[in-house]
C-alpha positions in Angstrom: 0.0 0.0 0.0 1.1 3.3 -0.9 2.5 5.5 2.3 1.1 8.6 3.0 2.4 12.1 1.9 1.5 15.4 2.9 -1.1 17.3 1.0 0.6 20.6 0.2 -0.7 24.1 1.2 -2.0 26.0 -1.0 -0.9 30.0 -1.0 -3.6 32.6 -0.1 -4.0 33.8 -3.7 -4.5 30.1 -4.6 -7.5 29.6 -2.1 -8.9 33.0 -3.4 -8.9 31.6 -7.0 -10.1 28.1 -5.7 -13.3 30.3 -3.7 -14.4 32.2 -6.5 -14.3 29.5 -9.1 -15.9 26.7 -6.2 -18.7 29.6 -5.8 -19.8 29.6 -9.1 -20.2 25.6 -9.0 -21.8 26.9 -5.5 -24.5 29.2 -7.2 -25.1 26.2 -10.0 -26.0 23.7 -7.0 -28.0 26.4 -5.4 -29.9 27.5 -8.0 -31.4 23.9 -9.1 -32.0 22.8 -5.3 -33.7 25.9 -4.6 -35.8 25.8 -7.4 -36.9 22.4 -6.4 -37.7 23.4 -3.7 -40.5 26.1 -4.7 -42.3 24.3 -7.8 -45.2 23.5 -5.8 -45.4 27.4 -5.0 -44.7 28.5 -8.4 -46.7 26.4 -10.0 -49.8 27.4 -7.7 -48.7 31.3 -8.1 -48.9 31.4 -12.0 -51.5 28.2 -12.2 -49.5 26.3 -14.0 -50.3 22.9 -15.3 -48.9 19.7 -14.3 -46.4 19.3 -17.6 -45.4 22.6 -18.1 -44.2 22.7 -14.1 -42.0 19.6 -15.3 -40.6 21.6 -18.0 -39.7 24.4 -16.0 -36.8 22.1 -14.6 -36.5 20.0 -17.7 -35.5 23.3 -20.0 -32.5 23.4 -17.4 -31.3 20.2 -18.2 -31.9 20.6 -21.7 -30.0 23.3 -22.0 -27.6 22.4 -19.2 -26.8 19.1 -21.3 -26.7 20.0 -24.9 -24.3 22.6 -24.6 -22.0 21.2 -22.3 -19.7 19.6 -24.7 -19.4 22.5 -26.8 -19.1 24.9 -23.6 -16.0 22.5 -22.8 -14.1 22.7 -26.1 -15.2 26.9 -26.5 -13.3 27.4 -23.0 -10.1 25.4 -25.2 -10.6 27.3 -28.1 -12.1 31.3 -27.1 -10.4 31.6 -23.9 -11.1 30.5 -20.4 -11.5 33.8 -18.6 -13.3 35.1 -21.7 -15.8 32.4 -21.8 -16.0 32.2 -17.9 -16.8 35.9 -17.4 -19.3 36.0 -19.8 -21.4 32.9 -19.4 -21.6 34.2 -15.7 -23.0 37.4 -16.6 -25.8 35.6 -18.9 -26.7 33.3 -16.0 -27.2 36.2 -13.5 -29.0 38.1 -15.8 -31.5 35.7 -16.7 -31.6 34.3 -13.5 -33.5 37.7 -12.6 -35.1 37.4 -15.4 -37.0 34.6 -14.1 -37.8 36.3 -11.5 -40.1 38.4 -13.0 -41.8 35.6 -14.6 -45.5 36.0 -14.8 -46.3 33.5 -17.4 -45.1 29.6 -18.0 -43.7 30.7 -21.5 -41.6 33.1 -19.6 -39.7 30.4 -17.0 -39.2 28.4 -19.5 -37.0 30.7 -21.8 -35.2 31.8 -18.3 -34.6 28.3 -17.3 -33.2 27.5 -20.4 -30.8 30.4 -21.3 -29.3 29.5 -17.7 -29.1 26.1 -18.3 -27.2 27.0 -21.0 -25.1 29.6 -19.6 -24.2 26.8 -16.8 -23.2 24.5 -20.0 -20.2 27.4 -20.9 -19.7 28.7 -17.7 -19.2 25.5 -15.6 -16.6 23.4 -18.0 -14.8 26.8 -17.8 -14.2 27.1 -14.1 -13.1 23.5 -13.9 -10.7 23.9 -16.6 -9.5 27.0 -15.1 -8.4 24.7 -12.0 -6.8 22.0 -14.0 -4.5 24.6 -15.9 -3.9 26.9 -12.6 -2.9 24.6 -10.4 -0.3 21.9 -10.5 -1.1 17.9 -11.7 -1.1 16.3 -8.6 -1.7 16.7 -4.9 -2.0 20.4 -5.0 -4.7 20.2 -8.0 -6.2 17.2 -6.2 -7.4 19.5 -3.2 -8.5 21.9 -5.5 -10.5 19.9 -7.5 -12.1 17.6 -4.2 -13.0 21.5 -2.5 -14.8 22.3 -6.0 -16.4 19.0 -6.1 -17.1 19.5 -1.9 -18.5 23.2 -3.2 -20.8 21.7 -5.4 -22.4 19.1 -2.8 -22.9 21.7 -0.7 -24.5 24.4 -2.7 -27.1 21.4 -3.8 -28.1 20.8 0.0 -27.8 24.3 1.4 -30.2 24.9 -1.5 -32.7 22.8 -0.1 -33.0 24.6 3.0 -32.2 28.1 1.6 -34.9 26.9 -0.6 -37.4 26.5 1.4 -36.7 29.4 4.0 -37.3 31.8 0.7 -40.1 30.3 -0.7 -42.0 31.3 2.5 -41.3 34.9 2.1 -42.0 34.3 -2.3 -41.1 32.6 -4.7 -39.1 35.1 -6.9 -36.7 35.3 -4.5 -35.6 32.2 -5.5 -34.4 33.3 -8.9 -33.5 36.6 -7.3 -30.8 35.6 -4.4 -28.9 34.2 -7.1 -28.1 37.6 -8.9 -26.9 38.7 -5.7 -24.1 35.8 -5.8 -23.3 35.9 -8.9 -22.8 39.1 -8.9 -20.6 39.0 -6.0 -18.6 36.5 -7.4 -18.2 38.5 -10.7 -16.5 41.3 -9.3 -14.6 38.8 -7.6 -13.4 37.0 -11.1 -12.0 40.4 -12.8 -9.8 40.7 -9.9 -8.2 37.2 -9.8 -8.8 34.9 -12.8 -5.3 35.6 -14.2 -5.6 37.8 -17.2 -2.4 36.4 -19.0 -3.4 33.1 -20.0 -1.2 29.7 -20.8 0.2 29.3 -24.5 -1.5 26.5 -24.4 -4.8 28.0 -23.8 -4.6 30.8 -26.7 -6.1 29.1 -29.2 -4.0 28.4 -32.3 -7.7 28.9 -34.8 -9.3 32.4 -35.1 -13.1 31.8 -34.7 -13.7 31.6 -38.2 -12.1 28.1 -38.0 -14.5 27.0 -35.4 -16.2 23.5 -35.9 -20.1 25.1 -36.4 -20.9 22.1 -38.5 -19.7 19.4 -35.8 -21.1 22.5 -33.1 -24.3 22.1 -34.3 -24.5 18.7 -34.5 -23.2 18.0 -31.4 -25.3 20.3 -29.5 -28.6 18.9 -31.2 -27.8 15.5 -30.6 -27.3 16.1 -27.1 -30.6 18.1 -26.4 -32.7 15.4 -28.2 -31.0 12.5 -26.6 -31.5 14.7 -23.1 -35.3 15.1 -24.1 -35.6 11.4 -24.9 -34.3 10.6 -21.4 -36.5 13.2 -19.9 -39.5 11.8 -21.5 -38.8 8.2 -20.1 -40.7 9.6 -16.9 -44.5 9.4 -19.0 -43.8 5.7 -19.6 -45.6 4.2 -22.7 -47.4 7.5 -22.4 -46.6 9.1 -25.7 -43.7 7.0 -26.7 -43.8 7.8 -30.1 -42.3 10.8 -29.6 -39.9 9.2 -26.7 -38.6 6.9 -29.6 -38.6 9.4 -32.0 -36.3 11.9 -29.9 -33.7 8.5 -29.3 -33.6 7.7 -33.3 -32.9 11.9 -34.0 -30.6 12.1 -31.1 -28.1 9.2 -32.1 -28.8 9.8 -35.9 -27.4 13.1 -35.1 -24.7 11.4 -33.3 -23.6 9.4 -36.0 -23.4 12.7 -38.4 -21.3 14.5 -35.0 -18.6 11.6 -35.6 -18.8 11.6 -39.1 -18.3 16.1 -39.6 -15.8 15.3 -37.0 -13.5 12.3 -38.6 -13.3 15.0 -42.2 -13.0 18.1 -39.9 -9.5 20.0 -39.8 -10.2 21.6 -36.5 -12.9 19.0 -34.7 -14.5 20.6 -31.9 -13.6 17.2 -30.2 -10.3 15.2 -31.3 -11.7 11.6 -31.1 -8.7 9.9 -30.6 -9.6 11.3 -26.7 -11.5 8.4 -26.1 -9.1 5.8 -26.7 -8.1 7.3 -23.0 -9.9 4.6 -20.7 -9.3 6.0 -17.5 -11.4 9.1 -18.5 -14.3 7.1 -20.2 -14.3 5.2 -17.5 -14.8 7.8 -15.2 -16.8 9.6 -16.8 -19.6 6.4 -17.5 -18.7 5.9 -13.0 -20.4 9.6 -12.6 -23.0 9.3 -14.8 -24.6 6.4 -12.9 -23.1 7.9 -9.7 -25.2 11.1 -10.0 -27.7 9.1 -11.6 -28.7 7.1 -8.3 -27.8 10.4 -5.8 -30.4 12.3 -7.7 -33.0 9.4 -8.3 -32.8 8.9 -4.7 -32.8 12.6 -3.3 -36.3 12.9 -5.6 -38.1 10.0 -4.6 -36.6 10.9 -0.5 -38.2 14.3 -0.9 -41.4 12.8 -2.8 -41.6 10.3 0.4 -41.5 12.7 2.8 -43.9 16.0 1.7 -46.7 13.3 -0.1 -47.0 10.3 1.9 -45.5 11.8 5.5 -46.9 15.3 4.8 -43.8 17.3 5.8 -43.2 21.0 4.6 -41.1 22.0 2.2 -39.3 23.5 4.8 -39.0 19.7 6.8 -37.9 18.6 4.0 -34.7 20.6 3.3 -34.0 20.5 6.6 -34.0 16.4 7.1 -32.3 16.5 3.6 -29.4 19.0 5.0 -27.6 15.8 6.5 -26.9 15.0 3.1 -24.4 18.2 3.3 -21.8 16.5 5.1 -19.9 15.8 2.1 -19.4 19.7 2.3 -17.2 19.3 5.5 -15.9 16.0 4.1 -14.8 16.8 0.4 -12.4 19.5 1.0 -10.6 17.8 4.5 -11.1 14.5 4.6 -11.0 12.7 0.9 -7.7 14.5 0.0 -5.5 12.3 2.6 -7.1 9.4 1.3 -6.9 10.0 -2.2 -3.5 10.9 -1.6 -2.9 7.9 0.5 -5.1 4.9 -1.3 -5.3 6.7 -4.8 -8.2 7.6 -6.8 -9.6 4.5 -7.9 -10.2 2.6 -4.4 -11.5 5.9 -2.9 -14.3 6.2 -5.4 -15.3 2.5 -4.8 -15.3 3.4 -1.1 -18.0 6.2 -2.0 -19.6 3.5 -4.2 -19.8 1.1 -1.6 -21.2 3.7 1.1 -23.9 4.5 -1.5 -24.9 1.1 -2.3 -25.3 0.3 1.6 -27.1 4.0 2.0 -30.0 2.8 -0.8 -30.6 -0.7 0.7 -31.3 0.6 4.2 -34.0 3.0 2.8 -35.9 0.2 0.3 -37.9 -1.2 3.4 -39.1 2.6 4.2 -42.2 2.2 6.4 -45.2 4.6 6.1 -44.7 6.0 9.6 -40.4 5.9 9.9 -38.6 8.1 12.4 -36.1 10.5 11.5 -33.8 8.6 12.9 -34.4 5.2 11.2 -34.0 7.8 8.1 -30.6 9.4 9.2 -28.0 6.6 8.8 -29.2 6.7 4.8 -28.9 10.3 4.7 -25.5 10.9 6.4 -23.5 7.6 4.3 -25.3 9.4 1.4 -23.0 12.6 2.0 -20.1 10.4 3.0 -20.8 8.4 0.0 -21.0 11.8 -2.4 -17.8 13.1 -0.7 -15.6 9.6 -1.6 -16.3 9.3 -4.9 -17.3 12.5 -6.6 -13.9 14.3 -6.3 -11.8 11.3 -7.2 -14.0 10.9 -10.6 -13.4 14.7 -11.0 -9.6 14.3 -10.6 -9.8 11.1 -13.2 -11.8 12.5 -15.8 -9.4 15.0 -16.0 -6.0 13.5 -15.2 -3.2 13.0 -17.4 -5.2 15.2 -20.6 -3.0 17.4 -22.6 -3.3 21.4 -21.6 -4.9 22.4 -24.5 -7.9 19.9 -24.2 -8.6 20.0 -20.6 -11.9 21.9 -20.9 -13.2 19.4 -23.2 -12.4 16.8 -20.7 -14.9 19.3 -18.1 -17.4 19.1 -20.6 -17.3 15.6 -21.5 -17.4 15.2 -17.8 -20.4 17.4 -17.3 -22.3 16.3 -19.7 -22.1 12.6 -18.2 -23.2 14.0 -15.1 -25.8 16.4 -16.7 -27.3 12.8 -18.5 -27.2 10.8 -15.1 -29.1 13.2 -13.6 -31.8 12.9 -16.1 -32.0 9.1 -16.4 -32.0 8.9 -12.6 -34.9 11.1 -12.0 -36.5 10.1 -14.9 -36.1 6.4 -14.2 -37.2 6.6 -11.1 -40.3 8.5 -12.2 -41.3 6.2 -14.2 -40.8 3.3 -11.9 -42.6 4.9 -9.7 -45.9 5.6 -12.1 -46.0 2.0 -13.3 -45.8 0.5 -9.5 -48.8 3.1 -8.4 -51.0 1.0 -11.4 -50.1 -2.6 -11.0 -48.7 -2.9 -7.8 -50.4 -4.1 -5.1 -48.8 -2.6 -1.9 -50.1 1.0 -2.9 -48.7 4.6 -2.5 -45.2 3.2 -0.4 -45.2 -0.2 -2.7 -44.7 1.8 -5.6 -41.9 4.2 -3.6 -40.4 0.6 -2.7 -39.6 -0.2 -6.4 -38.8 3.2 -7.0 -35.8 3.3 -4.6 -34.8 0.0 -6.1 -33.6 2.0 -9.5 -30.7 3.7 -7.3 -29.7 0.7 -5.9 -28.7 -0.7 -9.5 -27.4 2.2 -11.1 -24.8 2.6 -8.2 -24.1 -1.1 -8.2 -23.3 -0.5 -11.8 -21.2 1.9 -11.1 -19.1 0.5 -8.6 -18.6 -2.5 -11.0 -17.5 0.1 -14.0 -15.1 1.6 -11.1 -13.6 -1.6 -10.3 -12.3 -1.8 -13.9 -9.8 0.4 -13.0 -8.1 -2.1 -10.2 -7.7 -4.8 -12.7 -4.1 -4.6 -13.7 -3.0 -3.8 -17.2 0.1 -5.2 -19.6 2.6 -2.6 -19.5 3.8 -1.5 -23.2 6.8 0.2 -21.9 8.4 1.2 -18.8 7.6 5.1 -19.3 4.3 4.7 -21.0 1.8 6.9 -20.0 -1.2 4.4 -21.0 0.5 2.2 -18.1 -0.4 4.5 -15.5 -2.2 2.3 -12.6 -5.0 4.2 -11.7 -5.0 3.1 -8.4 -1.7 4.5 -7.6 -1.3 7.6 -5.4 -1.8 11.2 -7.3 2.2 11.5 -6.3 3.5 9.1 -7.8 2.4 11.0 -11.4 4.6 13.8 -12.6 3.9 17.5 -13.0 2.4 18.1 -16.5 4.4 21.0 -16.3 1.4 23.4 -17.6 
């Protein structure tokens, strides 16, 4: 077993660089917890129907997941301060927006112009960190306090949440602005204005991939809608099908501009890098299962028990430990056991976290509830900053906000499939099942359960050991080995 090393300090100008880019990942978790959080309120205020409440968080994701990839590779090619400051003044802006909302037409737009916004802005701040700080132990910390950041914005959301919906609504889409805002002032100050040669891009705009753009952004908006639409079962499944066959026929067109391109958006050789793929397929199904869970958990608790909203975030809260655990904790052990076994460790907690809650009773304490809340932030805080750090480790300079995006976007899909698994789990248990109302949040919970058992098997590819091509070979890099034991990429 690897001995344990130190994890450097970082310098005061560092941790100010780390805050401001961890607080816009902050504001993203925020703004989709709060949000929902106050659907029931918003959707009684402006009496809107069932659907087009649904849509007011599925625009998000749509535009959230579509863009992603190509908000990755723009950060690459434009310019990572450039794309960073100005993606973060469109998501404040129309955050407000939404705010003064008084039709469904009108959150909708809002919704998905931020969703969007996130897509460029998010990739960017991550690749900022992966050029800014040095490969190893010292970009480690940074990137398990921006994954920490993340967690907790998502749970403080809840409660934040639910403590402004009682005053009103709109100041859920309001409070944001005032972050964002904060943290933009912030960002002229200290994202360096001088960036790497390796992030000037070596194309002028004109040579920008639009065709393998447009393509790629379309397929992953109708692939995102297919998955969203999963949650209306055989309800309407023509057009369920029809988004899948347009989705990955726009796929196949995506590889095809990008094979004959002479500036891809996305170099697909990337791919052949397994440790990536892999981790990227581990967060998908990791997210997947948090997010499944944390919908039917709050669906359990405000229809069957009858809690507040307020209750709700509050119970939920526990959840946030990972906030306290991401940034102290998980850096010794990644630096001690490496990324790969850490992750399974999350994997693990997870999978234990889900079976305690599948024999959930109609009248449970909050204490039979707590141990699967609190292993749920243990579990988010093990293995969410390790996939970060290898979905990004060992890629060139020059292509590290692709690897964000790519790494997004997986995250941006498992969301989607979990919620809308789970969904639609749920709706086919309430008609056949015979055990009612809890039967059918039973086999609902039972969708998390597989997806992070899936998971942890995809992680545990990465402990099987590999036929070494040559002593100095990068490709031979065992993924369980300690962050230290990599060199500096020098960038």
């Amino acid at each position: 077993m690897p001995s344990a090393t130190a994890v450097p300090a970082l310098s005061a100008r560092a941790w100010a660089l780390l805050l401001v880019l961890s607080g816009t990942i902050f504001l993203e978790g925020i703004d989709i917890a709060m949000l929902a959080v106050a659907i029931p309120s918003i959707r009684a205020d402006l009496g809107l129907s069932t659907g087009t409440a649904a849509w007011v968080i599925s625009a998000y994701i749509l535009g959230y997941a579509g863009f992603t990839l190509l908000g990755g590779r723009a950060a690459d090619l434009l310019g990572r301060r450039r794309m960073f400051l100005v993606w973060l003044t469109v998501f404040m802006l129309f955050s407000g927006l939404g705010g003064f909302a008084t039709e469904g037409w009108m959150l909708l737009v809002a919704r998905f112009v931020t969703g969007v916004s996130a897509a460029f802005m998010t990739p960017a701040a991550m690749s900022i960190i992966t050029t800014s700080y040095e490969e190893g132990p010292q970009r480690n910390r940074a990137l398990l306090v921006f994954a920490g950041t993340a967690a907790g914005g998502f749970s403080l959301g809840m409660v934040i949440g639910g403590l402004l919906t009682q005053i009103g609504w709109r100041w859920v889409f309001f409070a944001p602005v005032l972050l964002a805002g904060a943290i933009l002032i912030a960002a002229f100050r200290l994202l360096p204005r001088t960036e790497a040669a390796a992030e000037v891009p070596e194309k002028t705009p004109s040579g920008f991939d639009l065709p393998g753009a447009a393509a790629a952004a379309g397929a992953m908006m109708l692939l995102a809608a297919g998955v969203v639409r999963l949650e209306h079962g055989g309800s309407g499944w023509p057009l369920t099908v029809g988004a899948f066959a347009a989705g990955l026929l726009l796929v196949y067109v995506f590889v095809a501009v990008e094979r004959r391109s002479a500036a891809p958006l996305v170099r697909l050789a990337i791919f052949r890098k397994a440790s990536m793929v892999r981790a990227d397929l581990s967060a998908m199904l990791f997210l997947g299962s948090f997010f499944g869970f944390q919908f039917m958990a709050t669906l359990y608790l405000q229809e069957l028990r009858g809690w507040s909203s307020l209750e709700t975030s509050l119970a939920l809260a526990l959840m946030g430990l990972d906030a306290i655990l991401a940034p102290t904790l998980t850096p010794v052990l990644v630096n001690r056991f490496g990324n790969t076994r850490v992750a399974l460790g999350g994997f693990a907690a997870a999978a234990v976290a889900y079976a305690l809650f599948l024999p959930v009773g109609a009248d449970w304490s909050f204490w039979l509830m707590a141990p699967t809340l609190i292993l749920t932030g243990v579990a988010f805080a093990l293995a969410y900053g390790p996939l970060s750090i290898a979905a990004t480790d060992g890629v060139a300079p020059e292509e590290q906000g692709l690897a964000s995006g790519l790494l997004y976007t997986s995250t941006q899909f498992g969301s989607a499939i979990g919620i809308s698994a789970v969904t639609a789990v749920y709706g086919l248990a309430s008609t056949t099942g015979a055990d009612g109302e809890l039967g059918a949040f039973r086999a609902a919970l039972v969708v998390p359960v597989v997806m992070v058992l899936l998971g942890l098997m995809v992680t545990a590819a990465g402990l099987r050991p590999r036929k070494p091509r040559g002593p100095h070979s990068p490709d031979v890099l065992d993924s369980t080995r300690p962050p230290t034991a990599l060199a500096p990429s020098g960038d």
